[in-house]
C-alpha positions in Angstrom: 114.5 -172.0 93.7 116.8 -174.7 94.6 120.2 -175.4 92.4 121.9 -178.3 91.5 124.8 -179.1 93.2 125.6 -180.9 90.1 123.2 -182.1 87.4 120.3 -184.5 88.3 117.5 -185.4 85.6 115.4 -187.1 88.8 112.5 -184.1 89.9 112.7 -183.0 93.6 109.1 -184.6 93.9 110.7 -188.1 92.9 113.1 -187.5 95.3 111.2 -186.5 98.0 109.1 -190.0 97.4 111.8 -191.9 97.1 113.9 -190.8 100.5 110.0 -191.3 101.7 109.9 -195.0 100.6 113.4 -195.4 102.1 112.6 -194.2 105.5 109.4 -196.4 105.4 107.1 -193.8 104.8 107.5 -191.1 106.8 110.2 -188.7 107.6 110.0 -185.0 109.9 110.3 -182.4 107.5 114.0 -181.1 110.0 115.8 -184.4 108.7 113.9 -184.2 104.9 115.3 -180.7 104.5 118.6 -181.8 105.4 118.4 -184.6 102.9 117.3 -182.6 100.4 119.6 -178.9 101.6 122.8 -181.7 101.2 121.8 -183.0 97.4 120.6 -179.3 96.1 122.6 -176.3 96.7 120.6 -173.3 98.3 118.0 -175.6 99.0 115.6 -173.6 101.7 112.3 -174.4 103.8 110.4 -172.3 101.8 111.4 -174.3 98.8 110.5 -178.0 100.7 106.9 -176.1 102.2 106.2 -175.4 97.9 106.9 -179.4 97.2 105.1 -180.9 100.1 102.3 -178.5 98.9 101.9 -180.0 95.3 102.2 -183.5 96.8 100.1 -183.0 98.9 97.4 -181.2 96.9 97.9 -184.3 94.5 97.0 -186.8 97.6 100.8 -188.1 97.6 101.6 -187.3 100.8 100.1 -186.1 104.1 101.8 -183.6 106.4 100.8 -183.5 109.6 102.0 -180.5 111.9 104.3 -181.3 115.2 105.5 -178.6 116.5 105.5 -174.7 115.3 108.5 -175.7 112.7 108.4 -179.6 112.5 105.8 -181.5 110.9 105.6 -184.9 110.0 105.6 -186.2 106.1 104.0 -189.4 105.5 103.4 -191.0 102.0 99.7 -192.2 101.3 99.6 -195.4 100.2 96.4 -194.7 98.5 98.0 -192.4 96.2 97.8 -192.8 92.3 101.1 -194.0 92.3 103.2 -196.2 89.8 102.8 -200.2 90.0 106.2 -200.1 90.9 105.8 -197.1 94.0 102.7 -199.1 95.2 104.9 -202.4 95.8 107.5 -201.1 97.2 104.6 -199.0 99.9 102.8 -202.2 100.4 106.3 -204.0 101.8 106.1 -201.2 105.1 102.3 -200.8 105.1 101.3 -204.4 105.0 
């Protein structure tokens, strides 16, 4: 499991919606691992394939395959998200 590189309280879920939001909603899972590999120390692809699972199991996210080793990550802006998530969605998706 990932580490730290120093103490966050935010889960890697939240972060992996938030860096969503900022990239407008989608992001290849290449540049999302190197996101993520730079804020969390031993940070691996098997670790981002676990996450993108639950999200997407929990209708967060869709991830939709690319090439053998890249998909693509979008979020789903029909997800049960906070009132607060759904507007900042709405401001790329409208």
């Amino acid at each position: 499991m990932a580490k730290l590189k120093k103490w966050n309280s935010v889960p890697i879920e939240n972060e992996i919606i938030s860096i969503l939001i900022k990239n407008r909603g989608e992001i290849l899972t290449s540049d999302l691992l190197r996101q993520l590999g730079n804020k969390y120390q031993d940070f691996t692809k098997a670790d981002l394939d676990e996450f993108l699972f639950k999200l997407e199991v929990r209708s967060f996210i869709f991830v939709i395959a690319i090439k053998k080793e890249v998909s693509k990550v979008e979020i789903n802006p029909r997800g049960n998200f906070s009132q607060s998530i759904l507007q900042e969605i709405r401001k790329f998706t409208h």
